[in-house]
C-alpha positions in Angstrom: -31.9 99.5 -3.8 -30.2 102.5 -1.9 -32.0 105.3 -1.2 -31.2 108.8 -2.4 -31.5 111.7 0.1 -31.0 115.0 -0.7 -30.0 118.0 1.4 -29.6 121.4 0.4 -27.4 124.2 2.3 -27.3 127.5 0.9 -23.9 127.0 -0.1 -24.1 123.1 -1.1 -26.0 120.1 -2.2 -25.7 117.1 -1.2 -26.8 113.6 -2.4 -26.2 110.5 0.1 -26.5 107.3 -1.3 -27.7 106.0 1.9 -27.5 102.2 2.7 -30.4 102.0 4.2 -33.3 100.1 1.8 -35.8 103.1 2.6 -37.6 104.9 -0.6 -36.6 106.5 -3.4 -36.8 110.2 -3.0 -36.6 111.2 -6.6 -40.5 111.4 -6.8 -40.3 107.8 -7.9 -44.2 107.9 -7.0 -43.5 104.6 -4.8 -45.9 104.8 -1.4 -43.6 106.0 1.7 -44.1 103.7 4.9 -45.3 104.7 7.9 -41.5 103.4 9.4 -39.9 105.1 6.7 -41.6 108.5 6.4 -39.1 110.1 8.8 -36.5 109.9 6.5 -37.9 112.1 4.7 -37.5 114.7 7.2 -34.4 117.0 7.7 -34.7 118.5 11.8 -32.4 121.5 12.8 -30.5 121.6 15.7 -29.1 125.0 16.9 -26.1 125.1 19.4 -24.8 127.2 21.8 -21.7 127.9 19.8 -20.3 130.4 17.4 -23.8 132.5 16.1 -24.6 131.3 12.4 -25.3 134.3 9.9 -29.0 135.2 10.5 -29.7 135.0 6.5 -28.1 131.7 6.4 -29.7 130.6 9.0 -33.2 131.5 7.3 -32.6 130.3 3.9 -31.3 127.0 5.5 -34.9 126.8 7.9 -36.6 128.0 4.9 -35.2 125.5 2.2 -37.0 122.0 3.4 -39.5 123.9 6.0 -37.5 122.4 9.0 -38.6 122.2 12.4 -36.0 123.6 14.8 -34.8 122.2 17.9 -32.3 124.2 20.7 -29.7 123.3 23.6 -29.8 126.2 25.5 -28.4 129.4 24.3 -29.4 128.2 20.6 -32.6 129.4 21.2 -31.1 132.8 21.2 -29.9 132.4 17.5 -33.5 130.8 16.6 -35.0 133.8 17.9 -32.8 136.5 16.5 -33.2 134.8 13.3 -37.3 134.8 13.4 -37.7 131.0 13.9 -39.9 128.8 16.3 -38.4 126.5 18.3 -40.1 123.1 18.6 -38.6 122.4 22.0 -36.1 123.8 23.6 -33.7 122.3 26.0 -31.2 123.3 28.6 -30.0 124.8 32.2 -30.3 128.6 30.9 -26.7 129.1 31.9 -25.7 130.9 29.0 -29.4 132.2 27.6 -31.7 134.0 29.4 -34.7 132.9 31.0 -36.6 135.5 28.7 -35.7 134.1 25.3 -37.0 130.4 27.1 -40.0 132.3 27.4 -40.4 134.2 24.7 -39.7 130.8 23.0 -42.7 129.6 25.2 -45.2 131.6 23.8 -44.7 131.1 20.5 -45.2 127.5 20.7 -42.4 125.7 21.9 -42.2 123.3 24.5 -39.7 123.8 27.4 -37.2 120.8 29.1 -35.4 122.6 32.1 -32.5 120.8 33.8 -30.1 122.1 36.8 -26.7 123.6 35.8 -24.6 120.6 38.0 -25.3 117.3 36.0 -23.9 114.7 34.1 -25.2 115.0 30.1 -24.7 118.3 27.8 -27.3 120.3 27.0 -26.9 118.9 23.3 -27.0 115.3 24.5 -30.1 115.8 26.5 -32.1 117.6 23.3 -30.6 114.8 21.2 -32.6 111.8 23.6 -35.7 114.1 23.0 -35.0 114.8 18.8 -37.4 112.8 16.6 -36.3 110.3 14.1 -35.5 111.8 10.7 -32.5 113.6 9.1 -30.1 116.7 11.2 -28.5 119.6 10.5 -26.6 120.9 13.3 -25.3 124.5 13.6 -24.1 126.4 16.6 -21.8 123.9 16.8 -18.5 125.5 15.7 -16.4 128.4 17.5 -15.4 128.3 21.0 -13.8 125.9 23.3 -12.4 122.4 21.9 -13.7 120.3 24.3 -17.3 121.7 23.8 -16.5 120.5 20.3 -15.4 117.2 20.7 -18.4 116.3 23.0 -20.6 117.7 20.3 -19.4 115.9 17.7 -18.8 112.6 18.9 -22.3 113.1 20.7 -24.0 113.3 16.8 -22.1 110.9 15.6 -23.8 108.8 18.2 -26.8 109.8 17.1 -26.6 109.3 13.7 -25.3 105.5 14.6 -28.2 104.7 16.8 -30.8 106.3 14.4 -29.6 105.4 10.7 -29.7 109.0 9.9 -27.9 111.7 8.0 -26.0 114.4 10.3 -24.4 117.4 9.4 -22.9 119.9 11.1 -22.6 123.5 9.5 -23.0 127.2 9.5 -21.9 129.7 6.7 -18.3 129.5 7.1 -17.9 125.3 7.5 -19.4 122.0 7.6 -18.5 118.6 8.7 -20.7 115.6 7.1 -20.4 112.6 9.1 -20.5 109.3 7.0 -20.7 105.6 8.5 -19.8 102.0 7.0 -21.4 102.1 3.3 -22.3 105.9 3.7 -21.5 107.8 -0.1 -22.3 111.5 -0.5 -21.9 113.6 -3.3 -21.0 117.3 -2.7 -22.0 120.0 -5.0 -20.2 122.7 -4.2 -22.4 125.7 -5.9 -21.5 129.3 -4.1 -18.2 128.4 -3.0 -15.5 130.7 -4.0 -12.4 129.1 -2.7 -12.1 125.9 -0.2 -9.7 126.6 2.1 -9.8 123.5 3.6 -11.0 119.8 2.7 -9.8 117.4 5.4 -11.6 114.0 5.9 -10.6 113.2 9.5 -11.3 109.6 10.9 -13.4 109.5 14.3 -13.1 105.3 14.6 -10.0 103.6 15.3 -9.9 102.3 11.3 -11.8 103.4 8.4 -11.9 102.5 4.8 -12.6 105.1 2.5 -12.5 106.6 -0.9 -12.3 110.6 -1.9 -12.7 111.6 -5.5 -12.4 115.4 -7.1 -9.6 116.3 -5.1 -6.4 116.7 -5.6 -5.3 113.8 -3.8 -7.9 111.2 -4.6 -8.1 107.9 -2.1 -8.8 104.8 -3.1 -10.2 102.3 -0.3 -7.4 104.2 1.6 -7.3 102.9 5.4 -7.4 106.0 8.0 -6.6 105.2 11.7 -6.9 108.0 14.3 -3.5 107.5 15.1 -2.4 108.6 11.7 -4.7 111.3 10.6 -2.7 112.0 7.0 -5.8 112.9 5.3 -5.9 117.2 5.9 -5.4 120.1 3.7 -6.8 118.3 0.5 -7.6 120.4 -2.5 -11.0 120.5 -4.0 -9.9 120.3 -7.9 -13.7 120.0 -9.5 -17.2 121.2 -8.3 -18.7 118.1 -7.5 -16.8 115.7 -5.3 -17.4 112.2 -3.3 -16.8 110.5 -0.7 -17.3 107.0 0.1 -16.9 105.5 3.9 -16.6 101.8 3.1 -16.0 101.1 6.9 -15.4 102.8 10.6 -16.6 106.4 10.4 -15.0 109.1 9.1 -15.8 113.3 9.7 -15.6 114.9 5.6 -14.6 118.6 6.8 -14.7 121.3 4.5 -14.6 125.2 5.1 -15.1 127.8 2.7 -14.5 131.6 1.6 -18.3 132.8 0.9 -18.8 134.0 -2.6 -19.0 138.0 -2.4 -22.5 138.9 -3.9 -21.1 142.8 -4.4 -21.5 144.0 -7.8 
């Protein structure tokens, strides 16, 4: 039997149907492994890239009482936004010594490296993440080539530890879904989608895309002809299925205004 996994954002929920024969986690009352507990688990990741919102940020860390992880100048966002970094990683090149420390004394456990090496920042917190579940923000904003090392670098990690990854902040998010990966996305507090893209990061996927406006049916993406961008969201609720390779479902959004 699949496994259900559930992952709230403040402005989605997701369901995976995950392929891995794990637990139920429906409160099925079924006794969780010691192997499998993890799953359980959602971690945070924060980047060094464009600053989430601060409330997002908390409501997210809040939601499944998340531990929180930094590369480098994400522990400035952890900080700003009142959380307490687990560990944080990096070469301080674009924090500040201070906020390590600061980070330091409210519990969190320090990995410095030297500016002139070989691995990211993110990569080297990734080898030092525990297994579970990961949201990763800081991610978007800035330079393209920062981007494409960070996700390709998740998606590796989500490949070598059968896990869920996501990458958002208030403005977008990226789900990255695997060979028998399905996710359901609620889309709750989202006033208009201005984008809804599912890009493939494999040489050949097979996929399916239902609520849209231009539904696929085990439709075959190459990353030679990425024809599946600018779709339309045409319900609340839609799925996607990754029957093979490994796709990236992309969405960004236009936040609901909460003025009266």
């Amino acid at each position: 039997m699949k496994a259900l996994l559930f992952v709230n954002l403040p402005e989605a929920k997701l369901l995976f149907h995950v392929k891995h024969d794990l637990v139920q986690l429906a409160k099925s009352g079924e006794m969780v492994s010691r192997e499998t507990s993890h799953y359980l688990k959602t971690n945070l990741l924060l980047a060094g890239g464009r600053v989430p919102e601060v409330k997002w940020l908390q409501s997210l860390a809040s939601e499944d009482k998340m531990s929180v992880y930094c590369a480098d100048k994400g522990v400035d966002y952890a900080l700003a936004a009142g959380l307490s970094p687990s560990l944080v990683v990096g070469d301080c090149d674009s924090s500040s010594p201070a906020f390590y420390e600061q980070a330091q004394a409210l519990g969190a456990k320090l990995e410095l490296h030297p500016p002139a090496k070989d691995d990211t920042d993110l990569q080297l917190l990734l080898a030092k993440l525990p297994a579970g579940n990961l949201v990763a923000t800081g991610i978007w904003g800035g330079r393209f080539d920062h981007l494409f090392s960070n996700v390709y670098s998740l998606l590796s990690f989500k490949e070598q530890h059968h896990c869920q990854v996501i990458l958002a902040d208030e403005q977008e998010l990226m789900l990255l879904l695997t060979s028998e990966d399905v996710v359901e996305v609620e889309l709750k507090h989202l006033e208009r989608v201005h984008a809804l893209s599912l890009l493939p990061l494999g040489e050949n996927s097979c996929v399916s895309l239902k609520g849209v406006r231009w539904p696929l049916e085990q439709a075959f993406l190459s990353q030679q002809r990425p024809y599946s961008i600018s779709n339309e969201a045409k319900e609340k609720k839609i799925s996607c299925s990754c029957h093979s390779g490994k796709v990236g479902l992309y969405i960004r959004w236009q936040k609901r205004s909460t003025a009266k």
